[in-house]
N, C-alpha and C positions, 0 to 999 in steps of 0.2 A: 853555683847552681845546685851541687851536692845539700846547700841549705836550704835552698828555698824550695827544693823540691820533700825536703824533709820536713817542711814546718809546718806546709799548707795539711798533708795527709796527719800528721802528729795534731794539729788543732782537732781536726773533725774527729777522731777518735777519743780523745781526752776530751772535748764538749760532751762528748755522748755516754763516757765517764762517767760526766758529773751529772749529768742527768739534766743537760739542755735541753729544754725541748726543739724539737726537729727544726721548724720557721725560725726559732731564736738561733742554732747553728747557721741557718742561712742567712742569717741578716748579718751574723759576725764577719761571717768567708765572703759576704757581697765586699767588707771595706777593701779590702786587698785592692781588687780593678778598680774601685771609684777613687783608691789611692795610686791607683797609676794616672789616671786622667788629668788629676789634679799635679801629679809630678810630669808629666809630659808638658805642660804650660809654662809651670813655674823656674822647673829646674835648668832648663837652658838660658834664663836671665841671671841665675846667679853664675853656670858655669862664664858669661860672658863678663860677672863683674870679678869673680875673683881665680878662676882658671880649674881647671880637670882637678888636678891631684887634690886641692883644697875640698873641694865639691865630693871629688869620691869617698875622701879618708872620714869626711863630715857623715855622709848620709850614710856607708859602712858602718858608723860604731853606732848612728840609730837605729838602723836595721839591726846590730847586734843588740842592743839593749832592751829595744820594745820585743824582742820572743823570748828574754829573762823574764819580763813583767808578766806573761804570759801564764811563764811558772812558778810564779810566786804569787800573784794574788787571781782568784778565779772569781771573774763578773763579766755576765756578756756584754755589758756594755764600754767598760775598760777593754775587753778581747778587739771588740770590734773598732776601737780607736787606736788600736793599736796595730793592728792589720792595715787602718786606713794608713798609718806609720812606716807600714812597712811598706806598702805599695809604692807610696811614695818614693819612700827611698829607693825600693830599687827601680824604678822609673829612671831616676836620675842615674844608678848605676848603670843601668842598658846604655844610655844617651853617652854617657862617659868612653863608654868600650866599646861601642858603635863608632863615636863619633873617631875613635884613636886609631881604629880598623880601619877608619874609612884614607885616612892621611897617613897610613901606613904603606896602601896600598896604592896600585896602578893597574891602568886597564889590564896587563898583562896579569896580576898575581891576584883581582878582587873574585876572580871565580872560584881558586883553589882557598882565598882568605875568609868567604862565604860560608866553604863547604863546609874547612874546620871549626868554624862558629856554629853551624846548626848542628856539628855532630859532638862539640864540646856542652852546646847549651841542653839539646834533648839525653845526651846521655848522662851531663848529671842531674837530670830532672829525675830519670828513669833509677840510677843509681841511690840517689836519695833518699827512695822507697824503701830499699834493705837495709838500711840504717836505722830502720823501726826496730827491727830486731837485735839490737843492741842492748836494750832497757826497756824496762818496762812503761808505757806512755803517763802512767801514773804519777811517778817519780820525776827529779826534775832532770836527771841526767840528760834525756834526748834535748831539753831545753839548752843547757851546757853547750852539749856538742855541736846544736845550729848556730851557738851564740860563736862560738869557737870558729867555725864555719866560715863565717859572716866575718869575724874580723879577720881572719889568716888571708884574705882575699886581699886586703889594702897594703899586704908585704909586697907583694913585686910594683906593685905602683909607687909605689915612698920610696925604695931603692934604686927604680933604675934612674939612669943618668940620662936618658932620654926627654927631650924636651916635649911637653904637653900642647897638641897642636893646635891652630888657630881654630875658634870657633865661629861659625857661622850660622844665624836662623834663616828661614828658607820662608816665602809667606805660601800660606795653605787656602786651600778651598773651603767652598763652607757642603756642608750634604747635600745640600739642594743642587749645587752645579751638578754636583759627582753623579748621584742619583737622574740627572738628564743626560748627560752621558751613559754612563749604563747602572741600567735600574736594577739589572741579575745581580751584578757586581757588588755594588752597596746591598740589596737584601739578602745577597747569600753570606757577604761580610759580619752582619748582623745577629742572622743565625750560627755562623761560627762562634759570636761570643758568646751567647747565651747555651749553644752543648759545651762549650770550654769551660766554662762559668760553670756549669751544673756537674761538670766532672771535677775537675779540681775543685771545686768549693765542696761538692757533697758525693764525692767517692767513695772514701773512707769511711763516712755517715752513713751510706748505704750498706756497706758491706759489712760492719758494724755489725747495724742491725738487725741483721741474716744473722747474725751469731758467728761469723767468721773470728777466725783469730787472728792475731799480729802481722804473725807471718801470710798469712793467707790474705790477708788485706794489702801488705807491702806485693805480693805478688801479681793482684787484681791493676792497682795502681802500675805498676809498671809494665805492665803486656799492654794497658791502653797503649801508654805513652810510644811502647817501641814500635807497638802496630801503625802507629801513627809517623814513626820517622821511618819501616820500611816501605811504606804504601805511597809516602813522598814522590819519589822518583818515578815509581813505575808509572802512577795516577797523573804527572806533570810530564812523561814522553809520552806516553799515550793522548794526552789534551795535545802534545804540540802534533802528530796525528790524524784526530777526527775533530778536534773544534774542542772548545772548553768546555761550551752549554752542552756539548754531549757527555763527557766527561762529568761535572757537575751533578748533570740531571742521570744519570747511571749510578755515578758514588752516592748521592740520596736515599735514590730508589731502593739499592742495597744496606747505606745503613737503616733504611726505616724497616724491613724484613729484619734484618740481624735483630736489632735492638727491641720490635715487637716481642720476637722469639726469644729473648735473653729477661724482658719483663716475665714472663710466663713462664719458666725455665730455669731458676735460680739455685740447682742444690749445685752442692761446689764437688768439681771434678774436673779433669783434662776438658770437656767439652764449655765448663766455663771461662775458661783462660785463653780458651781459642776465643771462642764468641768474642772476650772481652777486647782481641786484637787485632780483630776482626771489626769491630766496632773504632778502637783508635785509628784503624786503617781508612775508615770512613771520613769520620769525623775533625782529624786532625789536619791533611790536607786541603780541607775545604780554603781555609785562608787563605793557603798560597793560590789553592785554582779560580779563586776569586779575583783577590789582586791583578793574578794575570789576566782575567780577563777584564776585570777595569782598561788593567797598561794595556791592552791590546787595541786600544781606540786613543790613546794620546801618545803625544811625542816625549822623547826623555823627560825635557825640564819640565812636562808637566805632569811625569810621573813621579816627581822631586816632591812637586807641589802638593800632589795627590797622597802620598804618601802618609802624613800624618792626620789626614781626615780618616785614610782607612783604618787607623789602629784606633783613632777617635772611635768609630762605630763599632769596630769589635769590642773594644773596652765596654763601650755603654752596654750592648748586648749581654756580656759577660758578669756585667752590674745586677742586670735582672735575673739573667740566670740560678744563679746560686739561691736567690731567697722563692723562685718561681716553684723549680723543684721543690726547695725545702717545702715548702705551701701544699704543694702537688703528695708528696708524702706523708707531711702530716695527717690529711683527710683521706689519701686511698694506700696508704701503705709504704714499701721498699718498691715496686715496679711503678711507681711513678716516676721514678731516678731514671729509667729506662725510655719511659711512655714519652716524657718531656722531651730527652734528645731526639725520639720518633716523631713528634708531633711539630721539631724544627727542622729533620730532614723531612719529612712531608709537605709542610709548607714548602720547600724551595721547588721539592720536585713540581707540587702544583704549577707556583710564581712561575715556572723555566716553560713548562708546555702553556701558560698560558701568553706569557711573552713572547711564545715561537710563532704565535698568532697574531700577536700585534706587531711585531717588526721582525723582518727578515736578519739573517744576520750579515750585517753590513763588513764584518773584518773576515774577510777568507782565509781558510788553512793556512795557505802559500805565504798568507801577509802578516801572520802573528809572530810577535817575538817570541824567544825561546823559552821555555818556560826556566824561572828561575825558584828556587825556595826561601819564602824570605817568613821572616819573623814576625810576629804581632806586638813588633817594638819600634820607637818612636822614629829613628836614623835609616831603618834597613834597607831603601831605598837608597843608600848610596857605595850598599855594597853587592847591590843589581850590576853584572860584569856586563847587562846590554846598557846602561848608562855609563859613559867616556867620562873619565877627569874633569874633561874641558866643560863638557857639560854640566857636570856637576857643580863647579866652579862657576859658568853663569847662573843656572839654577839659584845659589845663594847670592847671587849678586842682583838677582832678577826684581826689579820695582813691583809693589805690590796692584799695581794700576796695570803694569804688563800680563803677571797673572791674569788677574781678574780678565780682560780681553781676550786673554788666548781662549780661558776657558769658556767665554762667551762666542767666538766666533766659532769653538768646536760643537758647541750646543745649539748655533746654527746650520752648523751645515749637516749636521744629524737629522734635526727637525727637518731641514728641505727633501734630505735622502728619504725620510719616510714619507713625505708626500709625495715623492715622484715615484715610490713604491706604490702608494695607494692609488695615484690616478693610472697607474700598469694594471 
């Protein structure tokens, strides 16, 4: 994580370098997500033909070798195949160490085995950022040291003696069901990829071009991300609480304020660093308070099921993201980096009050599971401590005609519950 959080803010600064133009940056940093999508599909057929450590050690030294290419030859359109490269790959790394987490664990230890995974993963995301400061982005050294990075990771896997455990796919929903089940849920999932997408893809691009320096940029970058892992917790007891959609529709409403005020706002000082953590604080828990409020309407296995349509759509969101912004700046500036995440926490605030008008909300306080923080990676439903072993276990064992039903008769008895709302 130390890498990949170095590499995405390292690209954007060296595009801008070389003198990309702003839309050409964004089209590079969109392959990253459109190469998770595509490694979320593909790379659990081959973990099942030829096993975890083959699969890791493989997509490891591509991951390693396509951000050398980076720093040796500079062409945005090599950049951005190579990004698609890397997404990829670590697609299948998350799946890998996801899925070894998940057969590690037991109902008893997936809560505390959760926790150290989101606080391993965002702190080296966050950590990664001052690694800028090491070298100058110009030079190929930072490139080096990702590369370095990237392969020192597939040491404890090739050594240990620990056997690589059974793989299992799971069948998924398609949008359309999820989306009838809850509509907040999927479109707030979607606006998560697209601020995610516009921050990580055009962070560093922005702050850049403010004239910031290295270090001031590695700093920018990483207050998002911490704001975002301590706003986690508070923003998911609070949802378990007063209800999600208030939650939701409150964190929006705030980051579309902050992030208006931070467009408008931009000399760098102590009040930028806030803003900007203040802003990951918003922005970054939306995922998890989504998700939860998808799972709060379906049962485990079919939150098994559901699970990899929702990184489906944050991915796709996060696809647009990156090149939307870039678009949005090229024609009005550095405060469209701002105006875009404002313009997707506004929509949701809208979507939420106008959906509080067409359907009451059917799951009460009392009745929602706990809220859990989970990841926008392909497995991390099955390291949800409210989904049992057992179930998780039929879950992958589950016929894909049984899916399909469950999720059909949940979408009817929603459908009925809102007509016998509407004739009340």
């Amino acid at each position: 994580m130390l890498g990949n959080g170095l590499q995405g803010t390292l690209l954007g600064i060296r595009a801008t370098m070389e003198g990309f133009n702003t839309s050409v940056t964004g089209f590079v940093m969109s392959g990253y997500f459109l190469g998770l999508i595509l490694g979320c599909y593909a790379v659990p057929h081959m973990i099942s033909k030829v096993g975890h450590v083959r699969v890791f050690g493989a997509l490891a030294s591509i991951a390693s070798v396509s951000i050398l290419i980076h720093g040796v030859w500079v062409d945005p359109f090599l950049w951005w195949a190579m990004r698609l490269v890397t997404g990829f790959s670590y697609a299948g790394l998350y799946i890998v160490v996801e899925s070894w987490l998940n057969d590690a664990s037991d109902n008893s230890t997936r809560g505390k085995m959760l926790s150290v995974y989101m606080i391993t993963t965002l702190g080296g995301m966050a950590g990664g950022q001052f690694l800028l400061n090491i070298a100058s982005p110009r030079e190929i050294e930072l490139f080096i040291l990702t590369s370095l990075l990237v392969s020192l990771a597939v040491v404890p896997l090739l050594i240990s003696a620990t056997r690589g455990p059974s793989f299992d796919t799971h069948e998924s929903v398609s949008i359309r069901q999820l989306f009838q089940v809850s509509p907040l849920g999927v479109f707030g999932m979607f606006a998560s990829g697209v601020s995610t997408g516009a921050f990580f893809g055009m962070g560093s691009v922005y702050t850049t071009n403010l004239g910031f320096s290295v270090k001031d940029v590695s700093l920018f970058m990483s207050a998002v991300i911490l704001g975002g892992f301590l706003f986690q917790y508070p923003l998911g007891w609070l949802s378990d609480q007063i209800g999600r959609r208030s939650v939701i529709l409150g964190t929006c409403a705030v980051g579309t304020v902050v992030c208006t005020y931070g467009a408008f706002s931009a000399s760098l000082g102590p009040i930028f660093f806030i803003l900007a953590a203040l802003i990951g604080g918003m922005i970054m828990p939306l995922y998890a308070l989504c998700s939860a409020h998808v799972n709060d309407y379906l049962n485990p296995q079919q939150m098994v099921a559901a699970s990899g349509t929702l990184v489906l759509i944050n991915a796709t969101g996060a696809v647009i993201g990156s090149p939307l912004t870039a678009t949005g700046m090229e024609f009005f500036g550095p405060s469209a980096f701002y105006l875009t995440i404002a313009s997707m926490t506004t929509a949701v605030v809208a979507y939420t009050l106008w959906r509080s008008r067409q359907r009451e909300i059917p799951v009460e306080v009392t009745e929602q599971g706990d809220f859990v923080v989970m990841a926008p990676t392909p497995l991390s439903a099955g390291l949800n401590f409210d989904v049992e072993e057992e179930v998780l276990e039929e879950a992958y064992n589950q016929a894909p005609e049984e899916v399909q039903a469950s999720f059909e008769e949940l979408t009817q008895e929603l459908e009925e519950l809102a007509q016998s709302e509407d004739e009340q």
